[in-house]
C-alpha positions in Angstrom: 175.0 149.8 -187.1 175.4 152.8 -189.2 178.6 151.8 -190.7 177.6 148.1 -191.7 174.9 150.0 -193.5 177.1 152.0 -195.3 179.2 149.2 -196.2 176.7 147.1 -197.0 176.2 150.4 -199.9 179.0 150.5 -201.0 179.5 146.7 -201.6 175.8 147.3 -203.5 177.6 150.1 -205.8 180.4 148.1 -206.4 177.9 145.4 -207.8 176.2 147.1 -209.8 179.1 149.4 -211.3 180.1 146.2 -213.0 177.3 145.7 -215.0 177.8 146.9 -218.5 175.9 147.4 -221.3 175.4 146.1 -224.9 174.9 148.5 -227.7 173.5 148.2 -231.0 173.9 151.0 -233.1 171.6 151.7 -236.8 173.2 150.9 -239.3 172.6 151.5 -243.5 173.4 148.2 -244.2 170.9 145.5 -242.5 167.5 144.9 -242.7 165.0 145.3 -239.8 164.0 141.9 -240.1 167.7 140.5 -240.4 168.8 142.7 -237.0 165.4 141.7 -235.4 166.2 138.0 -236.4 169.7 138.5 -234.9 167.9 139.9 -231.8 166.0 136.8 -231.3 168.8 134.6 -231.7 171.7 135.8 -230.2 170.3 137.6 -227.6 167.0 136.0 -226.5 164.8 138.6 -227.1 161.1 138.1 -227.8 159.9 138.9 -231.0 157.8 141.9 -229.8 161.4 142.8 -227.6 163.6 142.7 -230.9 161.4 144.8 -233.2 161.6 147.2 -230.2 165.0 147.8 -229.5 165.9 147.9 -234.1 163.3 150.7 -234.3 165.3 152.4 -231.3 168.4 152.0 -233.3 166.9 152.7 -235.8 165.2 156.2 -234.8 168.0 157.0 -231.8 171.0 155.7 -233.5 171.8 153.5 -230.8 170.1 151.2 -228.3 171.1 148.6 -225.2 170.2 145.5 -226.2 171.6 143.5 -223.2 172.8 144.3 -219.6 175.3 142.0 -217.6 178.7 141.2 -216.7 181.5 141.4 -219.5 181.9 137.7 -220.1 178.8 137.6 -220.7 178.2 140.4 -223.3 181.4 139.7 -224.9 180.8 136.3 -226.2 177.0 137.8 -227.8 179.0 140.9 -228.7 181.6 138.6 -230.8 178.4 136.7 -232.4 176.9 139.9 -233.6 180.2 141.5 -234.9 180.6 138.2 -236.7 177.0 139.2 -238.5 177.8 142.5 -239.5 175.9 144.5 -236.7 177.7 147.6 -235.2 178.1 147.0 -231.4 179.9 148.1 -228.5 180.0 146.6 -224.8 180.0 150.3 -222.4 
């Protein structure tokens, strides 16, 4: 019993060691309300959500804007490359 426990933790590590992490980092360039609006679109946040996470970038230099599996972030990673956002999948 003990070792279906531990394997069951393990298999629950290995789950969650793939998720990964979007990051947007502040940049001098874009305006809050263009990044916010980029927020909103690309990634589904809320309005209250996007303002959130650009004045974390904004104050902390970086923030994680999105968690989930690579395919996933790549493909919203790709859309806001493709707008001039600095970003980064860790």
């Amino acid at each position: 019993m003990i070792k279906e426990k531990q394997k069951t933790d393990i298999k629950n590590k290995e789950k969650h060691s793939d998720v990964k992490n979007l990051i947007l980092f502040n940049d001098d360039v874009n305006t809050f309300d263009f990044v916010i609006e980029t927020l909103i679109e690309v990634c589904g946040h809320n309005p209250a959500q996007a303002e959130q996470c650009a004045l974390i970038a904004h104050f902390k230099g970086k923030c994680s804007v999105k968690s989930g599996d690579y395919s996933e972030l790549k493909s919203l990673c790709n859309k806001m490359t493709q707008k001039k956002l600095s970003v980064e999948i860790v």
